[in-house]
N, C-alpha and C positions, 0 to 999 in steps of 0.2 A: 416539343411543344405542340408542333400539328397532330401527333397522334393523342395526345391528351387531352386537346380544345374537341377534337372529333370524338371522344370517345365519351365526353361532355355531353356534347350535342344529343350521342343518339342515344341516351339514359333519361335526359328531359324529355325527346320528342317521345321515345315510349312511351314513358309515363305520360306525359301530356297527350299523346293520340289514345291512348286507353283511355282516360278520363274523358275527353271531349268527344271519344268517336271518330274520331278524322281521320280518313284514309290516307291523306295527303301529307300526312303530319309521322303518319306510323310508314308509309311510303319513304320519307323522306328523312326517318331515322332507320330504315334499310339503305339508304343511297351513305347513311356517315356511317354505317358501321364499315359498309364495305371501302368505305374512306379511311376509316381507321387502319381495317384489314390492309388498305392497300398501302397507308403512309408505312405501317411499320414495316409492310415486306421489302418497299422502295427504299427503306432508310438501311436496311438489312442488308439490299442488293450494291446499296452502294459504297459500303463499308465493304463488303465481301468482296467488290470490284477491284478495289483498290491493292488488292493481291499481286505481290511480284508474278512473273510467269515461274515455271519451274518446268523439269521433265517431265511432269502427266500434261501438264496444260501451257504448252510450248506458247500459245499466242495469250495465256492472262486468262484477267476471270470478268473483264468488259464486258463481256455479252452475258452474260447475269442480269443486267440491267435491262435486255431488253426481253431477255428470256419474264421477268418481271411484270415488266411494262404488258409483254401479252396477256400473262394469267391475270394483271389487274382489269384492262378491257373484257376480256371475254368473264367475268364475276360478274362486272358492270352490264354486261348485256343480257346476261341471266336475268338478272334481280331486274331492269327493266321491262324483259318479258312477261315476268310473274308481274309485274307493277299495273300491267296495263290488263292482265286477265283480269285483276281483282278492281280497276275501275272501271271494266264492262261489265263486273257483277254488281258493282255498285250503282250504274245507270241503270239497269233493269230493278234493283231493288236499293233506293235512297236509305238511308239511315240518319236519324237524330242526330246533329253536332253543335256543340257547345262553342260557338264561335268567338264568345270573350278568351275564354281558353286558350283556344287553339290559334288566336290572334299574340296573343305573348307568346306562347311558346314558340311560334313560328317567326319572331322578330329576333328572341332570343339567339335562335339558330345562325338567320341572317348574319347577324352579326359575329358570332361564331364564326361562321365559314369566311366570313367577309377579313376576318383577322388572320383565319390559316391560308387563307390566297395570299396574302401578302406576304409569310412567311416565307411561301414555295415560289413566289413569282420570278425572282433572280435565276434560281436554279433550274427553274421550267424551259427556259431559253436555251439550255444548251444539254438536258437529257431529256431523251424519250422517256426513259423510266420517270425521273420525276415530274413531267409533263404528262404520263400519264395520271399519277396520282393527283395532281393539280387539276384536269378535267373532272377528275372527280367532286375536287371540291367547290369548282366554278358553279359545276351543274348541279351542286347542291345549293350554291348562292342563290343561285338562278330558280331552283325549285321553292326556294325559303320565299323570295320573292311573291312566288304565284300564289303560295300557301298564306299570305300575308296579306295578297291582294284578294284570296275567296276567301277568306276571312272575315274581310269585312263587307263584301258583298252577304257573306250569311248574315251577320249581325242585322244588315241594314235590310236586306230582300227575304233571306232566308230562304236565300237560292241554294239548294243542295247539289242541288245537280253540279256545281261548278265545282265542288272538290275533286271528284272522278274525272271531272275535263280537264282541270289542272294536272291531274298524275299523268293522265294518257299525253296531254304535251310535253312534258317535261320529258318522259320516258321517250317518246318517238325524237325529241333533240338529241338527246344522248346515243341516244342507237348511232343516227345519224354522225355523231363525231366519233363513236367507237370504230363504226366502219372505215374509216379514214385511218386512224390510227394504227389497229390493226393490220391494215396495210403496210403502212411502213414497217412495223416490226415483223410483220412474216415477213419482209422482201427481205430484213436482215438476217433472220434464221436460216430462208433459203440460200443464202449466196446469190444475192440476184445483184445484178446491175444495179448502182443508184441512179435513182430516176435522174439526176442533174447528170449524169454521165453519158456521152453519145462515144460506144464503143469504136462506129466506122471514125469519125473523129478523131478518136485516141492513135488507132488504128493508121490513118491517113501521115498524122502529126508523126509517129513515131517512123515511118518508111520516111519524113523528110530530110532524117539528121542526115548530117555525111557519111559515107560508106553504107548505109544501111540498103541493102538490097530488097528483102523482105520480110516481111510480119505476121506470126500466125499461132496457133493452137493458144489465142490469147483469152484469159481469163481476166474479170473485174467481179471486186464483189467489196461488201464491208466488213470489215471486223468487228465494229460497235457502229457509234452515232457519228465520232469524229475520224475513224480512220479508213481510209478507201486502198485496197488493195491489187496489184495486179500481178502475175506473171504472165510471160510470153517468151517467144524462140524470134531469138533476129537472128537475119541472115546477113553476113557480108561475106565481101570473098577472099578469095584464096593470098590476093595481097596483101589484105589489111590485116593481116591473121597481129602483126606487129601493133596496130593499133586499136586492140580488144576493148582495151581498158578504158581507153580516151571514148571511144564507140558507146560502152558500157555509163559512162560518167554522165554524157552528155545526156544521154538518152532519159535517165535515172532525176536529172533536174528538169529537162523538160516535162517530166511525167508531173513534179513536184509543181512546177511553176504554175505551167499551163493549165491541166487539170488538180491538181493538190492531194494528187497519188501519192501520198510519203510513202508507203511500204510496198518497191514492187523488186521482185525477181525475173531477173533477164536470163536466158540462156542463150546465149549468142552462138549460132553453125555455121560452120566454113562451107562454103558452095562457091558456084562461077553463075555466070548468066546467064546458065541454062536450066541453072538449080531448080527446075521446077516439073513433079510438084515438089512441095518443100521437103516429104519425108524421105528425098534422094540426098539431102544437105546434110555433111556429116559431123 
């Protein structure tokens, strides 16, 4: 339904920005296409996600969504670069607009967009992939707005100027939440720490269980949006060798508890209290 309402949108705004001349209007039927572009690849990715794991793809096909969620930001950040060259060409040389026009068509949209927010708003909450598709469509609500509010400044002023100061803002807000986002999505492509996760922390917490001597060659990172991964090498010694498992158990729900590690791999080594450094632990 979201890709359809969007693909609506940017067939009228076309049409209606060629007829009226409106940059803001033909701007902001480039921001729904790429809304469209993005609903259907989000809705693709998350369908395609939902893939049991197998032999080639031991951990699933999750990270599809975010691998998604990137290529729809950086489209997004293109087409606002072009957005804002073409309303500094528009500052230096105004053009004629039909502001009854481009006053409907730009309400039309509005509203449009304003019903595919609500379709993605539930699901925005808990994917990055479809939270990104949803900034899309915010910042087209957001743009329908501006487009609706110079609108009628042209009808009544036949201020032109303000069409191209409308696209140069709406395009520098967008930038602005792309950059944020994309963050989050490389820090998951890289294996990076999640930013709620404080490694010495983890690190401190897991040398407190019992038996545990020491903690190291420790890795965190995410798998997708919901799952936080870690392995590491504990060390305890040469007594406890009988209580691996209890060592292993505890350790495994602490991870879960504390921090909401679900998926971590322990390698536990037999050393004494001199075990150090760790790679003499055997």
């Amino acid at each position: 339904m979201s890709v359809a309402l969007n693909l609506l949108i940017t067939i009228t705004e076309v049409v209606g920005g060629l007829l009226s001349g409106s940059l803001a209007l033909l701007s902001d039927a480039v921001h729904n296409f790429g809304d469209t572009t993005s609903l259907a690849v989000s809705y693709f990715a998350q369908s395609y996600g939902k893939k049991e794991a197998n032999l080639r793809k031991t951990f699933g096909y999750k990270r599809i969504e975010v691998i998604a969620a990137f290529f729809n930001l950086i489209v997004l950040a293109l087409i606002s670069l072009v957005l804002i060259k073409e309303a500094a060409e528009r500052l230096i040389d105004p053009q004629p607009i039909r502001g009854g026009l481009m006053l409907v068509v730009a309400t039309v949209g509005l509203l449009a967009n304003l019903a595919t927010a609500l379709l993605l708003h539930r699901d925005s909450r808990h994917s990055l992939n479809v939270r990104s598709a949803y900034l899309h469509v915010i910042s087209d609500a957001a743009s329908s707005v501006g487009v609706v509010l110079g609108a009628a400044l042209i009808i009544k002023f036949n201020a032109l100027i303000v069409d191209p100061l409308i696209t140069i803002a709406i395009a520098v807000f967008i930038l602005y939440q792309v950059y944020h986002m994309l963050r989050a999505s490389a820090d998951i492509l890289m294996n990076s720490v999640p930013p709620d996760v404080d490694v010495e922390r983890v690190v401190r917490a897991m040398e407190g269980v019992e038996l545990v001597q020491d903690v190291h060659h420790v890795h965190i990172w995410s798998l997708d949006e919901q799952t936080v991964a870690l392995e590491a090498h504990v060390v305890i010694d040469t007594e406890s060798v009988g209580d691996m498992n209890q060592v292993r158990a505890q350790t495994k729900a602490l991870l879960a508890e504390s921090f909401g590690i679900t998926h971590s791999t322990l390698e536990l080594e037999i050393g004494g209290p001199d075990c150090l450094p760790p790679e003499n632990c055997l």
